[in-house]
C-alpha positions in Angstrom: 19.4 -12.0 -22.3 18.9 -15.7 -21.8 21.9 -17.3 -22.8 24.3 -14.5 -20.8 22.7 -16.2 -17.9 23.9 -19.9 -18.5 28.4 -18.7 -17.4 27.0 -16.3 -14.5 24.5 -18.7 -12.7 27.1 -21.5 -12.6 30.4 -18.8 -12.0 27.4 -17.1 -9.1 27.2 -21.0 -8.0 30.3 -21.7 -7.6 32.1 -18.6 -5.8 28.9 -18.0 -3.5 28.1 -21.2 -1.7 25.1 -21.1 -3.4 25.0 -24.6 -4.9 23.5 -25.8 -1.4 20.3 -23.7 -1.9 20.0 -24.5 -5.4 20.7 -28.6 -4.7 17.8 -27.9 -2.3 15.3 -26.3 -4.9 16.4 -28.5 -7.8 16.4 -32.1 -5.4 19.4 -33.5 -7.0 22.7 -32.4 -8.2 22.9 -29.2 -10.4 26.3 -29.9 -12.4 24.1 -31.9 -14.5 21.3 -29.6 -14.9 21.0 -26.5 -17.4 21.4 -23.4 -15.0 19.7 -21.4 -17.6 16.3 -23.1 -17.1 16.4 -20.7 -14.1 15.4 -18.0 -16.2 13.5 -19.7 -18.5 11.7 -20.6 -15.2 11.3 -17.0 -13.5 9.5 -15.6 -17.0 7.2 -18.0 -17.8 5.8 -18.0 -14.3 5.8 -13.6 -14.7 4.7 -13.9 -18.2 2.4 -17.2 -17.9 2.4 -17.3 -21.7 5.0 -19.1 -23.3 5.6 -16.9 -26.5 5.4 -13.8 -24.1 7.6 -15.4 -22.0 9.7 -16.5 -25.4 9.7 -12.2 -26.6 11.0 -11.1 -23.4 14.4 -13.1 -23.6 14.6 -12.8 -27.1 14.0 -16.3 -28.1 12.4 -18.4 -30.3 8.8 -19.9 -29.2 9.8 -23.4 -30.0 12.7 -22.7 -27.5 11.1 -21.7 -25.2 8.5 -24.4 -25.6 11.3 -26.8 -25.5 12.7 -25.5 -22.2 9.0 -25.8 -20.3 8.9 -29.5 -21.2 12.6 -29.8 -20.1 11.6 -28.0 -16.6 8.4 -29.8 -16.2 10.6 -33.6 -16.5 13.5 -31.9 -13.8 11.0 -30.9 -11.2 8.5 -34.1 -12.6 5.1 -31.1 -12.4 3.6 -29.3 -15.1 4.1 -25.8 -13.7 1.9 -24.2 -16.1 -1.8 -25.9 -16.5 -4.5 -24.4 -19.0 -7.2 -23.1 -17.2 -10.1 -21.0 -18.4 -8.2 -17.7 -17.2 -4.9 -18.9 -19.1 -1.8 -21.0 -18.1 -1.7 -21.1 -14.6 0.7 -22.3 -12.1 1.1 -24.9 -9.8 1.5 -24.9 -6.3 4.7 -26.3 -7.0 5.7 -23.6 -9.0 4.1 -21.4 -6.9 6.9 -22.4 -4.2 10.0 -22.0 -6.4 8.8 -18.9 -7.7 9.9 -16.6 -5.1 13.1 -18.9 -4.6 14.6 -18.6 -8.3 13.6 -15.0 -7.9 15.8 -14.4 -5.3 18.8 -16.5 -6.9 18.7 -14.3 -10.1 18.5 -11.1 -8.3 21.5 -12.1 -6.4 23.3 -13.4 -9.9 22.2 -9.8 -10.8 23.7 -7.9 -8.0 26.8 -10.1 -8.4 27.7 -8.8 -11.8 26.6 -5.7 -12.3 29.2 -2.5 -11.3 27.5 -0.8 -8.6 27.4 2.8 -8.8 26.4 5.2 -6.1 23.2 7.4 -6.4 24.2 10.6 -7.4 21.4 12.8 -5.8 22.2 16.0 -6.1 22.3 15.3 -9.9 19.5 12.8 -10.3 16.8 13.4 -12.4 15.1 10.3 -12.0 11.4 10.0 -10.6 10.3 8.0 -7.9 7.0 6.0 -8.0 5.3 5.2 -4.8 2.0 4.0 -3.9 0.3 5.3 -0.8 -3.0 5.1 1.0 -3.6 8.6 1.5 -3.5 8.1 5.5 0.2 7.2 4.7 0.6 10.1 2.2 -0.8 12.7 4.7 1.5 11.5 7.4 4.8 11.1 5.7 4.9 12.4 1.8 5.2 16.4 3.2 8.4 15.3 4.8 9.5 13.0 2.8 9.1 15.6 0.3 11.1 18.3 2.4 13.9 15.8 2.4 14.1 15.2 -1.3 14.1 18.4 -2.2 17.1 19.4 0.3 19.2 16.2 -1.0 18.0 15.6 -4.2 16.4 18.8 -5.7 16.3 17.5 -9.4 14.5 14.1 -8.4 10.5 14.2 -8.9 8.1 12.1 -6.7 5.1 10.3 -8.1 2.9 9.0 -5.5 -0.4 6.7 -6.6 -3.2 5.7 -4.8 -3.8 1.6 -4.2 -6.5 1.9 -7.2 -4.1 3.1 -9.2 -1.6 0.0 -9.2 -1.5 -3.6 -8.7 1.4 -5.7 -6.7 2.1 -6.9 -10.1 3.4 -3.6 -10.7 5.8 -3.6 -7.7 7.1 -7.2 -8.5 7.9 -6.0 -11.8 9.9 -2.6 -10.4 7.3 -0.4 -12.2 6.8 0.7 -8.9 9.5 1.6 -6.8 7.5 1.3 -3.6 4.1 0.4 -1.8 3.7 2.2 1.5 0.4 1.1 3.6 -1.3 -1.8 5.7 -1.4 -4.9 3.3 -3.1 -8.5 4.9 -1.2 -10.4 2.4 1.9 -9.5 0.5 4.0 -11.6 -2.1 6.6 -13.9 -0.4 9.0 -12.7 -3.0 8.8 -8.9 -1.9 10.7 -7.3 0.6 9.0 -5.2 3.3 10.4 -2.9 6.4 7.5 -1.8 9.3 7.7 2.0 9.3 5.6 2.0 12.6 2.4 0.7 14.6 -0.8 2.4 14.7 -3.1 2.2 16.7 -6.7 3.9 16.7 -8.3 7.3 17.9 -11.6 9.0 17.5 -12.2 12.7 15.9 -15.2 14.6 16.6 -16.4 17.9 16.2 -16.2 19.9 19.6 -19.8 20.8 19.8 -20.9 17.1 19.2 -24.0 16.5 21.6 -22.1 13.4 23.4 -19.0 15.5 24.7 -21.8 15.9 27.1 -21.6 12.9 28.5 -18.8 10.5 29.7 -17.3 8.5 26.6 -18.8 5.1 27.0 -19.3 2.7 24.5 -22.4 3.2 24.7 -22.4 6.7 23.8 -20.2 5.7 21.1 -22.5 3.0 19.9 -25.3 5.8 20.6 -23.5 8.5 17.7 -23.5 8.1 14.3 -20.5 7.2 12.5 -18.2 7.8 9.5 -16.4 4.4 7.6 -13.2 5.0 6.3 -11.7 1.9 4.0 -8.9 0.2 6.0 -7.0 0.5 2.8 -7.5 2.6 1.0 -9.0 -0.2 -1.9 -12.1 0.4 -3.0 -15.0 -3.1 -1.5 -16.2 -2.8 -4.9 -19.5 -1.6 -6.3 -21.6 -0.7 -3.0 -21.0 -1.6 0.7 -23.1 -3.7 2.7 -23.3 -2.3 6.1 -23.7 -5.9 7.5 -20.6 -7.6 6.0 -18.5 -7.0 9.5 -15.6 -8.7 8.1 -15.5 -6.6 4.7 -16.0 -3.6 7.1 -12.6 -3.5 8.5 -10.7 -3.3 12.1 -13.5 -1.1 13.8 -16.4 -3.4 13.0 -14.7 -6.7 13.5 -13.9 -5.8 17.0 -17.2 -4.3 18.0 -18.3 -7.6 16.3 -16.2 -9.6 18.4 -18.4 -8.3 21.2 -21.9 -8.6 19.4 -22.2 -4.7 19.1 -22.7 -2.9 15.5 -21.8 1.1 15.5 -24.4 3.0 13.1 -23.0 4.2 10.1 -23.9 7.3 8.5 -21.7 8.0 5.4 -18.7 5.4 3.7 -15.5 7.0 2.4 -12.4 5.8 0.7 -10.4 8.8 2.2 -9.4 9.5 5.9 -9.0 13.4 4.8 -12.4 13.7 3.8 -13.5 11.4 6.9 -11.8 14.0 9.0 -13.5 16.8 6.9 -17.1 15.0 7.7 -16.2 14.8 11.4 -15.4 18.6 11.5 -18.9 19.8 9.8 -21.1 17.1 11.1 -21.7 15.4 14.6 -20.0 12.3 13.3 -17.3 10.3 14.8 -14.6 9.6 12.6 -12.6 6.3 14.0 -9.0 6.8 12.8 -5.3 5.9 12.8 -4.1 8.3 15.5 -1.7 9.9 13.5 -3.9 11.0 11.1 -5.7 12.5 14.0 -2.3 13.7 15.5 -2.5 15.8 12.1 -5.4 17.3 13.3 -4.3 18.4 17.0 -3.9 21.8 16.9 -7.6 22.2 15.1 -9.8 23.9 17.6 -13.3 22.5 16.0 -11.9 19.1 16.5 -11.8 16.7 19.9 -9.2 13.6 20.0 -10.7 10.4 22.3 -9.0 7.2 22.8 -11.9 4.4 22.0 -13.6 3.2 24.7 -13.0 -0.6 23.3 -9.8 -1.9 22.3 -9.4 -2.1 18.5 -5.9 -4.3 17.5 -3.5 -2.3 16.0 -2.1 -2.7 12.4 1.5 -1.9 11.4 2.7 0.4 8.5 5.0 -1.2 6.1 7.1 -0.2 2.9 7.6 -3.0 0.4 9.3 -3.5 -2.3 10.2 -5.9 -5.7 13.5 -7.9 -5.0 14.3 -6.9 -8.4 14.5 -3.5 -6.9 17.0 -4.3 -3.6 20.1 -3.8 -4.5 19.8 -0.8 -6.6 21.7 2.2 -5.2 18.8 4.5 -6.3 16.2 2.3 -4.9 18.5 2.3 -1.3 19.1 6.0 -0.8 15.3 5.9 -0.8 14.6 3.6 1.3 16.9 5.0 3.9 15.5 8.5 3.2 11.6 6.7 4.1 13.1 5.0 7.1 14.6 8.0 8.8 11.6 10.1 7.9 9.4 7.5 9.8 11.5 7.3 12.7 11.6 11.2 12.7 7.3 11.0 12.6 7.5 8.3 15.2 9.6 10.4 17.9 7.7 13.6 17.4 3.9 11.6 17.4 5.1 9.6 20.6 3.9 12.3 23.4 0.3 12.6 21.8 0.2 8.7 20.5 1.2 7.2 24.3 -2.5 7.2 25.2 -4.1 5.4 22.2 -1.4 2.5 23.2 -2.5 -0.9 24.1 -0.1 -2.7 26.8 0.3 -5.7 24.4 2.5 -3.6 21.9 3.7 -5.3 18.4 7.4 -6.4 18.4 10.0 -5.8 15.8 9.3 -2.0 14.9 11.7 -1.3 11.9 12.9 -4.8 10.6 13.6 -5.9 7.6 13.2 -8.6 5.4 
């Protein structure tokens, strides 16, 4: 696999325009520099192990050996360091690595014959990792669609404890779908919407009695859902307010604490609690929206403001030109979009005036 690089980076090079970007990343001028180390490069910082790294292109290890000292004298840093946990990379290498990435996926896209998704053929299956907020609100339509346009194609959806971004950098995964604070630079990612919070209670809850203060808010007990979907590991601390998630940090903001009765990993089982008990379960509003039409349930916009978080899809860039990969992304996008318009009546309320920009780009 190596070696078939070394014609196709520098024919890639040459008709694309692309030698500017890779004079930039290289620092000097690339007809004198092996455009196969490229590769070399991109698996030994997925692999960090030079013999595994050696195995996946079908090389020898003294090769491959050879070709980390020749990258560590071009870019004059070590790129992999021994650590206790292993080799490890640099920050140097840390920068290039979503950079060569993107370069071999476009050498990719360049030579390989596209062909279009066949979907009413297809038998492939579709991974996709989902908090189960995200599952609730979109896999039942997403599913609908599949089955009308691709009836043969099979949908695998995981929870975030099932997978690791490793596994969507690698394309095991075809897709992650839920809030992330950090996400590899490498990946791609498209916001499906922004969501913004609502509280569910059971209609006979003793403090419908009163106005819906933050004090009577503060005054209830309360049902933690993780912001997630990830597991805080073994236990929660109810006075970690940053571990706690969007709810606490902004009561924290204001030196107030809510009073939590029961922790959950699962909004459909917070909204389950809220029903039987005299709980407040503080929510994205759609997965209250889901619950509209329940009458042991009451909707209330919280009476503080809680920042909102946006959904997002994203993606491995191994993944972005594949004609399977883009039927399904397209299908996700419209799906959301179809959510979005039908939510918007009910949602209006929970909306802050200091709405998020740039609903549905891409990157």
């Amino acid at each position: 696999m190596g070696f078939l690089y070394i014609g196709l980076v520098n024919v890639w090079a040459g008709q694309t325009g692309a030698a500017t970007l890779l004079s930039r990343i290289f620092c000097m001028d690339i007809s004198r520099v092996d455009l196969n180390l490229l590769v070399y490069l991109d698996v030994l910082l997925r692999e960090r192990n030079v013999t595994k790294a050696a195995n996946h292109l079908g090389i020898t290890q003294p090769a491959m050996s050879n070709g980390l000292r020749r990258l560590r004298d071009l870019f004059g840093d070590p790129l992999l360091v021994r650590t206790s946990e292993g080799m490890t990379a640099t920050e140097r290498a840390r920068e290039l690595q979503p950079l060569v990435r993107g370069i071999l996926s476009d050498i990719e896209q360049a030579v390989q014959e596209k062909t279009p998704f066949a979907a009413q053929e297809s038998q492939r299956v579709f991974r996709i990792m989902a908090s189960d907020y995200a599952e609730s609100c979109l896999m039942p339509r997403v599913l609908r669609r599949i089955r009308q346009e691709a009836p043969h194609v099979t949908l695998d959806v995981l929870t975030p404890s099932d997978v690791s971004f490793l596994d969507v950098e690698q394309g095991r995964l075809d897709m992650a779908i839920n809030r992330f604070d950090k996400i590899p630079q490498s990946f791609h990612q498209k916001t499906l919407w922004i969501e913004y919070f609502a509280c569910l209670m059971n209609a006979r809850n003793p403090i419908l009695k009163e106005p819906f203060t933050l004090d009577t808010y503060l005054d209830a007990s309360h049902i933690w859902v993780s912001k997630t979907g990830f597991g805080v590991g073994v236990g929660v601390n109810p006075k970690d307010v940053q571990r706690l998630g969007w709810v606490d940090e902004a009561l924290g903001r204001m030196g107030r604490k809510r009073q939590i009765s029961v922790f959950t990993r699962h909004y459909q089982v917070a909204m389950l609690l809220a029903e039987q008990h005299d709980l407040i379960a503080t929510l994205p509003s759609r997965a209250a929206w889901l619950q509209k039409d329940n009458p042991n349930l009451v909707v209330k916009v919280p009476p503080f403001e809680i920042p909102p978080f946006e959904l997002k899809m994203a993606w491995s860039p191994l993944l972005q030109h594949n004609s399977d990969h883009q039927w399904l992304r397209k299908l996700i996008a419209e799906v959301a979009e179809e959510v979005d318009e039908e939510f918007a009546p009910f949602g209006a309320r929970f909306e802050s005036p200091q709405a998020t920009p740039g609903l549905h780009s891409e990157r």
